[in-house]
C-alpha positions as CSV (number, residue, x, y, z in Angstrom):
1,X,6.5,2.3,-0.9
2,X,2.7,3.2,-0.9
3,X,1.2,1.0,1.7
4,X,-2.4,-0.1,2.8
5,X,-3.2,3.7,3.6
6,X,-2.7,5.1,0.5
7,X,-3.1,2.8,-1.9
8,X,-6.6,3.3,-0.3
9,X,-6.6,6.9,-0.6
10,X,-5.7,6.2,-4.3
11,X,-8.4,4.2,-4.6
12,X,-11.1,6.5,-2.9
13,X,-9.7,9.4,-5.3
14,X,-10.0,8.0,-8.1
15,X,-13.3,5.5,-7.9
16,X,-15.3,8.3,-8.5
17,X,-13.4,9.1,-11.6
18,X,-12.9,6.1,-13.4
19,X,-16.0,4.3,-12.3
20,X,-18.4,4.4,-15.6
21,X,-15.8,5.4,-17.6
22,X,-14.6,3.3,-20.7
23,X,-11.1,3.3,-22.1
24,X,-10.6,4.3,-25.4
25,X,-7.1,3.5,-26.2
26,X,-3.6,2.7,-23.8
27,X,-0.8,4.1,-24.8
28,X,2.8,2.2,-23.3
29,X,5.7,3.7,-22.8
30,X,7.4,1.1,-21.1
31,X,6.5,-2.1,-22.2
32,X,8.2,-4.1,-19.5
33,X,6.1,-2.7,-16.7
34,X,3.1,-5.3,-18.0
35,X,4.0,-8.6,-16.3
36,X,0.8,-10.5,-17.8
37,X,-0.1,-11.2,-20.4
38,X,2.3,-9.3,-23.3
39,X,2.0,-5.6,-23.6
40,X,-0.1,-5.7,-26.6
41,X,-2.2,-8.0,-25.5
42,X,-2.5,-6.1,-22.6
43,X,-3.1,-3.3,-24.7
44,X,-5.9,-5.5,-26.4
45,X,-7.7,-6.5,-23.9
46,X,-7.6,-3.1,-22.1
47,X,-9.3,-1.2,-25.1
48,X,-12.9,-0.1,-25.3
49,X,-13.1,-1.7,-21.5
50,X,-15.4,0.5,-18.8
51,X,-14.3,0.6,-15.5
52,X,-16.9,-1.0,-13.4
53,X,-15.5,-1.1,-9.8
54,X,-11.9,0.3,-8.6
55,X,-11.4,-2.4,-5.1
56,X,-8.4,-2.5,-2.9
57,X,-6.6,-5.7,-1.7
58,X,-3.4,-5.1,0.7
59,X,-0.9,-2.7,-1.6
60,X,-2.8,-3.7,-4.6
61,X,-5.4,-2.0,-7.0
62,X,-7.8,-3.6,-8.7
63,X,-9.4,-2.5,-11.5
64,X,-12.8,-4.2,-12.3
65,X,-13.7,-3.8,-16.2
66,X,-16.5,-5.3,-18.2
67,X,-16.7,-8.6,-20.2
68,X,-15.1,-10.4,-16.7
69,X,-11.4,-8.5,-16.9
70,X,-9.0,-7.4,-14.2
71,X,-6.7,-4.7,-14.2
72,X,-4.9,-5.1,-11.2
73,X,-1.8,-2.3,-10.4
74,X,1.0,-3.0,-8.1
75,X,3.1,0.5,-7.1
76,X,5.9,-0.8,-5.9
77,X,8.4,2.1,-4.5
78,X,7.6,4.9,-6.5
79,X,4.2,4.3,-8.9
80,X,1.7,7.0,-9.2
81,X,-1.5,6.5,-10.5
82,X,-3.8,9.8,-11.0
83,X,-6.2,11.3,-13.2
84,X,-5.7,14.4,-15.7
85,X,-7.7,16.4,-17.6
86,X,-6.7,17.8,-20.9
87,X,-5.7,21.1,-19.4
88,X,-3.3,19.0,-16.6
89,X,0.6,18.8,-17.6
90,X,1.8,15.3,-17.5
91,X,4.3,13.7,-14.9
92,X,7.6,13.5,-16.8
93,X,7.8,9.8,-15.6
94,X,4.9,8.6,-17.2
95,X,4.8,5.7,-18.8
96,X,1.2,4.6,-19.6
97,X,-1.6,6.6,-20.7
98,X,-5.3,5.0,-20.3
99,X,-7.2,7.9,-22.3
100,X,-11.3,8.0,-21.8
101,X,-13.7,8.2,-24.4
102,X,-13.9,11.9,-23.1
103,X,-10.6,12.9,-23.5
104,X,-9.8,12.7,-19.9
105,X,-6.4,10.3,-19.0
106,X,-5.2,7.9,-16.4
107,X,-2.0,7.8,-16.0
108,X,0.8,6.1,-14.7
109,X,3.7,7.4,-13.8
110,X,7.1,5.9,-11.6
111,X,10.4,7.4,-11.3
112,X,12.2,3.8,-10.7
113,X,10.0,1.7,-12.5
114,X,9.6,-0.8,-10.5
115,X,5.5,-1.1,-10.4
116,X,3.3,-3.9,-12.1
117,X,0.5,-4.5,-14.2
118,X,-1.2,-6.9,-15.5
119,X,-4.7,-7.8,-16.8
120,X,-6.7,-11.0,-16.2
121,X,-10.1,-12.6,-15.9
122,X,-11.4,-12.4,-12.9
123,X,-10.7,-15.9,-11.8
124,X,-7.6,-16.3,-13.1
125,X,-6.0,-13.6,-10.7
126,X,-4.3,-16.5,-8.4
127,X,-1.8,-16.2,-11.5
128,X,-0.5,-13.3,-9.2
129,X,1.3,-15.1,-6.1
130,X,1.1,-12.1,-3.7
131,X,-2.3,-11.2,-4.0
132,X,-3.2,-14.8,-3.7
133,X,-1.0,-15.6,-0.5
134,X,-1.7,-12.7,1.0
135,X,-3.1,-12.5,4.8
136,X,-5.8,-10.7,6.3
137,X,-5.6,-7.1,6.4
138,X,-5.8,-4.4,9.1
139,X,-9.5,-3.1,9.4
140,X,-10.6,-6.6,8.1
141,X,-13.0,-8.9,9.7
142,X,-10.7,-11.5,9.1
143,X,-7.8,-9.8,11.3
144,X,-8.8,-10.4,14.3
145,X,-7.3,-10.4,17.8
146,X,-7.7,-14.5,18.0
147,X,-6.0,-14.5,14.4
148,X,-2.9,-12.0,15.7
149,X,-2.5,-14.0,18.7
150,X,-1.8,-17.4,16.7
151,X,0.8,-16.2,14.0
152,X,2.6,-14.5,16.9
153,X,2.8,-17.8,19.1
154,X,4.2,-19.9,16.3
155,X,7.1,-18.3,15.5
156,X,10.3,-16.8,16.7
157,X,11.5,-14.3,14.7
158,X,11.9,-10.7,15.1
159,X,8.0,-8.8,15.5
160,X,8.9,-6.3,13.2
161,X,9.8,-9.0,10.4
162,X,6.2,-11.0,11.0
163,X,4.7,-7.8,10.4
164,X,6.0,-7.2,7.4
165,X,5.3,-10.5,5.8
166,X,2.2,-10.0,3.6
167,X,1.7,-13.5,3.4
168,X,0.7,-13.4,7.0
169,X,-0.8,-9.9,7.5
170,X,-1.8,-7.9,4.1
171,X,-0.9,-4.2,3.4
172,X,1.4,-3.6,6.4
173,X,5.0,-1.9,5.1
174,X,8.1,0.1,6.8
175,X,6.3,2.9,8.4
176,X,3.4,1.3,9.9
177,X,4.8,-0.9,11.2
178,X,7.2,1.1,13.3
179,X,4.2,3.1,14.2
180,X,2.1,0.5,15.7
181,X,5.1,-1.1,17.6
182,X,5.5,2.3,18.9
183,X,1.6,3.2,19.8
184,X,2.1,-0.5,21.2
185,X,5.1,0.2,23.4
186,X,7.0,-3.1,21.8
187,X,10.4,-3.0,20.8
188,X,10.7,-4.0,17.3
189,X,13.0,-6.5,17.6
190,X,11.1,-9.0,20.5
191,X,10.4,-12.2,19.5
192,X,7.1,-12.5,18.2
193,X,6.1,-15.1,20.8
194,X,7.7,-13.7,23.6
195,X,4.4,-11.2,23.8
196,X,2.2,-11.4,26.5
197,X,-1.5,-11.6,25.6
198,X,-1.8,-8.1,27.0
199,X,0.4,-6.7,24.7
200,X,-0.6,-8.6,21.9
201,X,-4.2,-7.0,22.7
202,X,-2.2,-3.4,22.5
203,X,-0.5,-4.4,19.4
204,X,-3.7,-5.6,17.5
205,X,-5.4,-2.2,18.6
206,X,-2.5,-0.2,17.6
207,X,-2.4,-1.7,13.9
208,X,-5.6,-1.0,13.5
209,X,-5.7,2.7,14.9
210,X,-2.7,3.4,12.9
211,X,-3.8,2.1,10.1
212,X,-7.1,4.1,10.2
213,X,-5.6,7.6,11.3
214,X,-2.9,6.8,8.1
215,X,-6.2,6.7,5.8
216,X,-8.1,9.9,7.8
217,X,-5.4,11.9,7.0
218,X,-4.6,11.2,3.2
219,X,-1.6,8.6,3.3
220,X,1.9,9.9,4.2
221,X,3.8,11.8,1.7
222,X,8.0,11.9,2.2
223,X,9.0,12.0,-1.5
224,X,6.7,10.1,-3.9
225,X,3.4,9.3,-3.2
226,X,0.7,11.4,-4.2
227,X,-3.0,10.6,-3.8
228,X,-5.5,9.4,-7.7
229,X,-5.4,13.5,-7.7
230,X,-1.8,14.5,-7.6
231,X,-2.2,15.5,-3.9
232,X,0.2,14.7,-0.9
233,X,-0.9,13.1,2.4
234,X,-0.8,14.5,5.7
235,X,-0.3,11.5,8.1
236,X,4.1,12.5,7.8
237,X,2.7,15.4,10.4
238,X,1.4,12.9,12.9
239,X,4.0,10.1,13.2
240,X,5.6,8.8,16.4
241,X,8.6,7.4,15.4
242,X,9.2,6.5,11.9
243,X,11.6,9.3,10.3
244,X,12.1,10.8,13.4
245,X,16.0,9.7,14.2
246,X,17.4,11.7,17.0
247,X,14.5,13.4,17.4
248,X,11.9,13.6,20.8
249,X,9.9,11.4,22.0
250,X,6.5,12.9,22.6
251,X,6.0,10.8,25.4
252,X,9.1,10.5,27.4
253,X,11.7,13.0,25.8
254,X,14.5,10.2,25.0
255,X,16.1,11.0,21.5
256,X,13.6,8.6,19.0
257,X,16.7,5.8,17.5
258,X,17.2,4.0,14.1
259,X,18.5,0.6,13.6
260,X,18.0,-2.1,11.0
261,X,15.7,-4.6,11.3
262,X,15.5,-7.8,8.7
263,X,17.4,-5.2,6.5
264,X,15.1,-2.4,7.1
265,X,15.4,0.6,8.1
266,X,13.6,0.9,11.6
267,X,13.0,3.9,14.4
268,X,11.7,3.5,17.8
269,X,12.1,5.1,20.8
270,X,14.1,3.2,23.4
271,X,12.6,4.3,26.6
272,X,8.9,3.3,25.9
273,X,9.4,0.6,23.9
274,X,10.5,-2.6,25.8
């Protein structure tokens, strides 16, 4: 699943695209992708729209259009979202086509159809639970060290698992969050308030600097993700841990293990994580 690194890629790729640009006409493919409102009333309100701001919240994109509308896109496992020109083939897996007034296209394509879309005015979009609920992100000013250290001391559970809940920390997935617990030198399954304010220092700093080096080097690209222009990331050349089973440690040698973790599929290395 694209996570906070290149869902922010995607949106630096194609903000200077789409911004200015109004849509002409939406062809869908796949009607069921549009969970609000209908798919021709999606399809209505989209139309003859400009694109006046492309944001970012957690895993989602949001799509600021005139007259007060949001397109917000959620990718799920396998969405793609880039731009084409006319002399660009399509993805074979498309399954909506936002086409501009000068013949240029947005598509979006997804091999298991599992993303989400939906359109809105802008104050309606609490009508989408997790991007209401969710928490502060990495690289916020709302994430801060003070915030980190009280979500960990209230609860029990497994760190990896806190992590992962958007509710409490936005745009975090599977491999960041191995990769800060290993930058951090915490085992992934500790109990979130069993950390000791030093480490909870070295875990804030580690989200953050893993979270930044995941957006300076274009997102990490195993199967599906590509960047708003087709392109793969480069952060898969720089990882620790995750996707690294039996594999060395850079820092100690030991062979790099997997386990599961809240039913997730979780590496670390069990030498320099304690």
């Amino acid at each position: 699943m694209p996570e906070l690194p290149e869902v922010e890629t995607i949106r630096r790729t194609l903000s200077k695209k789409v911004q200015g640009k109004t849509i002409r006409c939406v062809e869908i493919l796949l009607p069921r992708l549009i969970k609000w409102p209908s798919a021709p009333e999606f399809q209505a309100v989209v139309t003859h729209k400009t694109v006046k701001n492309l944001a970012r919240r957690g895993k989602y994109l949001l799509f600021y259009l005139s007259e007060g509308q949001v397109m917000v896109v959620h990718l799920r496992m396998t969405g793609r979202l880039y731009y084409r020109t006319p002399d660009m083939a399509r993805d074979r897996f498309t399954h909506l086509v936002f086409t501009f007034e000068n013949g240029d296209e947005l598509l979006y394509a997804d091999t298991r159809t599992l993303g989400t879309l939906y359109v809105m005015p802008e104050g309606e979009l609490w009508r989408i639970s997790g991007l209401s609920q969710m928490g502060p992100e990495p690289l916020s000013a709302e994430f801060t060290l003070s915030y980190l250290q009280t979500i960990l001391a209230k609860r029990k559970g497994k760190i990896k698992s806190l992590l992962l809940n958007q509710n409490l920390i936005g745009g975090l997935g599977n491999i960041y969050v191995d990769e800060s617990l290993a930058l951090a030198g915490i085992h992934p399954e500790r109990a979130a308030n069993s950390l000791t304010d030093e480490e909870t220092k070295n875990l804030f700093q580690a989200i953050n600097q893993v979270i930044q080096a995941g957006i300076d080097h274009g997102g990490t690209t195993f199967r599906d993700y590509r960047n708003g222009e087709g392109k793969s990331g480069d952060h898969q050349r720089h990882l620790r841990v995750y996707g690294r089973k039996n594999q060395l440690c850079a820092i100690c040698g030991s062979k790099i293990e997997r386990t599961e973790v809240g039913g997730r599929g979780t590496h670390y290395c069990p030498h320099c994580q304690h």
